[in-house]
C-alpha positions as CSV (number, residue, x, y, z in Angstrom):
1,X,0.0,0.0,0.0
2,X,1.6,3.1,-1.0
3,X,0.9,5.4,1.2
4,X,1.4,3.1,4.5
5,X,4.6,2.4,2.6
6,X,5.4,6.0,2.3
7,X,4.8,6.5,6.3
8,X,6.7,3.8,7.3
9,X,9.8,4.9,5.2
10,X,9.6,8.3,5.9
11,X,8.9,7.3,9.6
12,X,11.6,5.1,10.5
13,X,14.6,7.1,9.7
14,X,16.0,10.7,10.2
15,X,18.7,13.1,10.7
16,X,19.8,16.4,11.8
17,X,22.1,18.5,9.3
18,X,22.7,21.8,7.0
19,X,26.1,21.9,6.0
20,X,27.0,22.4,2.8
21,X,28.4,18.8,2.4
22,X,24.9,17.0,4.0
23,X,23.0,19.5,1.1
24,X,24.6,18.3,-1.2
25,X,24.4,14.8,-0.7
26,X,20.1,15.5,-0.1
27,X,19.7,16.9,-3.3
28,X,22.2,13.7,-5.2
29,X,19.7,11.5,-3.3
30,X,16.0,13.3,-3.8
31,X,17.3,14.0,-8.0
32,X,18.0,10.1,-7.7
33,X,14.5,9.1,-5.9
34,X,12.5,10.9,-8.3
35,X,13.5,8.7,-10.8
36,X,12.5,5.3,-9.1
37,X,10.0,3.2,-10.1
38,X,7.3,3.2,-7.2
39,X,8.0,-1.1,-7.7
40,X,11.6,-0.2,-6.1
41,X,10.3,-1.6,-2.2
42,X,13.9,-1.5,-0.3
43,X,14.5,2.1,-1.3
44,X,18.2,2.3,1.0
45,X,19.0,-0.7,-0.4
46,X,18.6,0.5,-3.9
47,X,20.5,4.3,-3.2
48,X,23.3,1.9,-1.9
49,X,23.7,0.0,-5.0
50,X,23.4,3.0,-7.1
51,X,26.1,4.7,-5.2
52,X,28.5,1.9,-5.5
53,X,27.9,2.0,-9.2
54,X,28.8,5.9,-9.5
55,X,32.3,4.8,-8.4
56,X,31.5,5.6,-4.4
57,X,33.7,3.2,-2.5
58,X,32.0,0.9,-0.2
59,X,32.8,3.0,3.1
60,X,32.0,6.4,1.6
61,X,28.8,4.8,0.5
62,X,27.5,3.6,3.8
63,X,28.5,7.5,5.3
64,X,26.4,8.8,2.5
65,X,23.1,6.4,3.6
66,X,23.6,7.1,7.0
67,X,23.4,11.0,6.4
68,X,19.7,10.3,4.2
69,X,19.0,8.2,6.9
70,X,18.5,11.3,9.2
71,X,18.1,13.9,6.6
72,X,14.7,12.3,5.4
73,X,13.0,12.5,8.7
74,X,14.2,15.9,9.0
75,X,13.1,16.9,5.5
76,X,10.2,14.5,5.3
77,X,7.8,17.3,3.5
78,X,10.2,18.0,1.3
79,X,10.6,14.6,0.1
80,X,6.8,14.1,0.2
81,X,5.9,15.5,-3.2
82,X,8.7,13.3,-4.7
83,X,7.4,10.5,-3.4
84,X,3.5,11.1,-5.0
85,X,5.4,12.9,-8.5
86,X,6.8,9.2,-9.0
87,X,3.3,7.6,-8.1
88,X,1.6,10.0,-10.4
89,X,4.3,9.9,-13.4
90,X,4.0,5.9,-13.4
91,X,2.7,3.9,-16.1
92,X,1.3,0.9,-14.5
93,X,-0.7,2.9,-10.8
94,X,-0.6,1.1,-8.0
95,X,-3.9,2.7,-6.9
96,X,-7.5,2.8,-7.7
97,X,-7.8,5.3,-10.3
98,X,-11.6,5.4,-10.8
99,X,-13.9,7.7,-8.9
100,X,-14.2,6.8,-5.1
101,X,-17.1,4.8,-3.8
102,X,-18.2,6.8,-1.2
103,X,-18.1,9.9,-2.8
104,X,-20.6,8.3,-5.9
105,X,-22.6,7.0,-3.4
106,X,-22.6,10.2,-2.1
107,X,-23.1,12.5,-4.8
108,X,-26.0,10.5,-6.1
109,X,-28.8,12.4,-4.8
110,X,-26.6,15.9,-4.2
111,X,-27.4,18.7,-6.4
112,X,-24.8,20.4,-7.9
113,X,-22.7,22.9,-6.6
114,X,-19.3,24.2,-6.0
115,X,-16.7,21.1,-4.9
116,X,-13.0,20.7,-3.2
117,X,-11.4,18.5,-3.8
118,X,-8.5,18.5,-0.8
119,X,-4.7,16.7,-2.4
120,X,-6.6,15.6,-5.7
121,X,-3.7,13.6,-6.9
122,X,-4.2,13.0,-10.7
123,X,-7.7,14.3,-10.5
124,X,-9.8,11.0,-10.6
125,X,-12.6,12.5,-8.1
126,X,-12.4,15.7,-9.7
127,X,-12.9,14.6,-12.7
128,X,-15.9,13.2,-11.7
129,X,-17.6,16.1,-10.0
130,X,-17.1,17.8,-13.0
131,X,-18.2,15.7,-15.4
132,X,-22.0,15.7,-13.2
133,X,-21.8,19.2,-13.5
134,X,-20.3,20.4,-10.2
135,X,-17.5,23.6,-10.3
136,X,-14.8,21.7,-9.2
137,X,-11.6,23.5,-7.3
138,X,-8.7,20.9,-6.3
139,X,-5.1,21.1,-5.2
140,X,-2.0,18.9,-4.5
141,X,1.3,19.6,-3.7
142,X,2.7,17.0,-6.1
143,X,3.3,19.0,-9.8
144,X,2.7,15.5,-11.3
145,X,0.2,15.2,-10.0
146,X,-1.7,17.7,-11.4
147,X,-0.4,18.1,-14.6
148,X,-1.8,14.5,-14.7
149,X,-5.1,16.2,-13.4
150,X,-5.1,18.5,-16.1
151,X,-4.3,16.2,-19.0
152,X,-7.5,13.8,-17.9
153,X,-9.7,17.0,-17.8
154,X,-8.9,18.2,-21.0
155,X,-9.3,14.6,-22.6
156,X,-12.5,14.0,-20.6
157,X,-13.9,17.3,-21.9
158,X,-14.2,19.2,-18.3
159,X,-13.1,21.9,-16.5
160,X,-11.0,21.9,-13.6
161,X,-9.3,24.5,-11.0
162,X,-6.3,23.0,-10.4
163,X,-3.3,23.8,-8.6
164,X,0.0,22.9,-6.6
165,X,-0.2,23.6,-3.1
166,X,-0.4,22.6,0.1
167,X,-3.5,22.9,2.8
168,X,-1.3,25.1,5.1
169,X,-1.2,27.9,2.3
170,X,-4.7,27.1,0.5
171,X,-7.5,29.8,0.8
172,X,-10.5,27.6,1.8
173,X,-12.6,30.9,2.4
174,X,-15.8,30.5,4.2
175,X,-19.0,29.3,3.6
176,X,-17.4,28.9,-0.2
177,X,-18.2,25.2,-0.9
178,X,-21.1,22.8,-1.7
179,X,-19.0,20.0,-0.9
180,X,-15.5,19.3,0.3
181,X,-13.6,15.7,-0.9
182,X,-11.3,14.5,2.0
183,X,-9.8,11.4,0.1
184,X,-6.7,9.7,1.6
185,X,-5.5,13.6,2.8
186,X,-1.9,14.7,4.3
187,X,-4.4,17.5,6.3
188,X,-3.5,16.9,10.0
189,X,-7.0,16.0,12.1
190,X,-6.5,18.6,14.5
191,X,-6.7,22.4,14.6
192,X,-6.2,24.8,13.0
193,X,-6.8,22.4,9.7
194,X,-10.2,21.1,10.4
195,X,-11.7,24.2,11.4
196,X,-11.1,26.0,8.2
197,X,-12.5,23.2,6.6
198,X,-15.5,23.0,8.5
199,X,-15.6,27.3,8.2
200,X,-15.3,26.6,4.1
201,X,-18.7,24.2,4.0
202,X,-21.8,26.2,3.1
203,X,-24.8,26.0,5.4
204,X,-26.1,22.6,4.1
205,X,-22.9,21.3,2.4
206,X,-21.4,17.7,2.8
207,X,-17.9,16.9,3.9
208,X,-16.7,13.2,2.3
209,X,-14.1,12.0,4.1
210,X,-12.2,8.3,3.4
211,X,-8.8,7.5,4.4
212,X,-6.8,4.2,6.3
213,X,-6.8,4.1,9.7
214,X,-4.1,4.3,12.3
215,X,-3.5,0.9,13.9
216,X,-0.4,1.6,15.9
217,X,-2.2,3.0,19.0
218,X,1.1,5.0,19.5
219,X,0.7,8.7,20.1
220,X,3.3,9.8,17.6
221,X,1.2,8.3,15.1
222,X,1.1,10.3,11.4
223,X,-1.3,13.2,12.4
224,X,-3.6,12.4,9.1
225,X,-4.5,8.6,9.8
226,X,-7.5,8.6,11.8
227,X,-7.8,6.7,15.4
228,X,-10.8,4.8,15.9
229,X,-13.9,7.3,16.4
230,X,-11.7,10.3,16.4
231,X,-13.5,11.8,12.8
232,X,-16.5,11.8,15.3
233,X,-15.0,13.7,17.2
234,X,-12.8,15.8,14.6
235,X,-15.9,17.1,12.8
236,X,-18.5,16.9,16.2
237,X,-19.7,20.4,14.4
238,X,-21.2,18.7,11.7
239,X,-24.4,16.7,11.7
240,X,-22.5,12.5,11.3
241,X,-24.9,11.5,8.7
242,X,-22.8,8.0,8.4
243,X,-19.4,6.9,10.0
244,X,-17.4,3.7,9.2
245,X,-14.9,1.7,11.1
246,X,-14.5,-1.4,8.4
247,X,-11.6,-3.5,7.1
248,X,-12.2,-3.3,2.9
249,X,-10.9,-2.9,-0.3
250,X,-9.0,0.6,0.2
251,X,-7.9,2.9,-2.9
252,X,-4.3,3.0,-1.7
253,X,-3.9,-0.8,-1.4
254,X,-3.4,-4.1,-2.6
255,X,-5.4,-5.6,-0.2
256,X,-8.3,-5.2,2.5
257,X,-7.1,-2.7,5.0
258,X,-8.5,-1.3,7.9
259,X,-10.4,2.4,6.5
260,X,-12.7,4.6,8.3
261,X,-15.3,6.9,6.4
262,X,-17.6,9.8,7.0
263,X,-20.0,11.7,5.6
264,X,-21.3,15.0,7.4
265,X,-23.6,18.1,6.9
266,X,-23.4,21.5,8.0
């Protein structure tokens, strides 16, 4: 599953650093990541090799991993929208690329309106809302992402708002949006992010929110995996029209994972 795989990477090592030397060798490595197929599982493994085949001796080498191995924990945003430009660049995705269940469900008997779509990816939900008719805003902060996003919109005959950002520096306005698409975020569920979310629906608009679950029970947990019941909680504002705590076929995986869904009015 990608993006577990991408938490657990970016998780489990680290570093502290800025001098010129450590810069250096962050940039060899994030130039070298972006060009790995998302197939390549044992990233470290795979830098190591590739270092050895540039000429760097075996003991160099190993100093060189050690110094990613902090640097990416430190730098972990910035080696975020790497990590999603390879998913969205590949040829073969590893994820669902059709329109979300819930939100088709959901949409069903909606009229329609103005939609966000919160880290669209490659635009396969906003594509969507636009094709039923819906003004559809989105944004990601991988560039591949949506130039993906654009591509399908112009081939599938819609229009789309698209952009690269990030939800710290997005304008979510207030009372702006008929519904807002929170599918497999990076928003942290906590304040301030929730609350300008919840300030952005419209009297009356629906929230859609779907992502895995965290399972770890530890409380340094990534801050956008929900806990059991916590969306309850998160978005206690809203009128809970329907929340899910399931294990099922998940959009970022291989296999059944653990998920937790929620739709909500304002």
């Amino acid at each position: 599953m990608l993006r577990r795989e991408a938490l657990g990477y970016l998780a489990a090592i680290g570093l502290a650093g800025g001098a010129t030397g450590e810069d250096t060798i962050w940039k060899d490595y994030v130039a070298w990541y972006r060009k790995q197929p998302d197939t390549v599982s044992d990233l470290r493994a795979a830098y190591l090799e590739y270092l050895k085949r540039s000429g760097v001796n075996e003991a160099e080498a190993a100093e060189r991993c050690q110094v990613v191995d902090r640097l990416v924990r430190q730098r972990r945003e910035e080696l975020q929208p790497a990590f999603f430009d390879r998913t969205y660049s590949t040829a073969t995705p590893r994820f669902n690329t059709g329109p979300n269940a819930l939100l088709v469900e959901t949409v069903r008997d909606l009229e329609p309106g103005r939609a966000l779509d919160v880290d669209m990816g490659q635009g396969r939900n906003a594509i969507f809302l636009a094709s039923q008719g819906r003004a559809v805003t989105g944004f990601d902060y991988s560039a591949e992402g949506i130039a993906a996003a654009r591509r399908a919109a112009a081939k599938a005959g819609v229009s789309l708002d698209a952009s690269v950002g990030r939800h710290e520096d997005f304008d979510f306005g207030r009372a702006r949006w008929d519904l807002i698409l929170m599918s497999y975020t990076w928003v942290p569920l906590r304040p301030p992010y929730l609350q300008r979310i919840i300030d952005a629906l419209k009297p009356g608009g629906v929230l859609v929110f779907e992502h895995l679950m965290d399972e770890s029970g530890s409380q340094r947990s990534a801050a956008w995996l929900p806990k059991p019941n916590q969306l309850l909680e998160a978005f206690g504002a809203l009128r809970i029209l329907r929340y899910e705590d399931s294990r099922a076929q998940a959009d970022w995986s291989w296999r059944p994972e653990r998920i937790a869904r929620l739709l909500a009015r304002k």
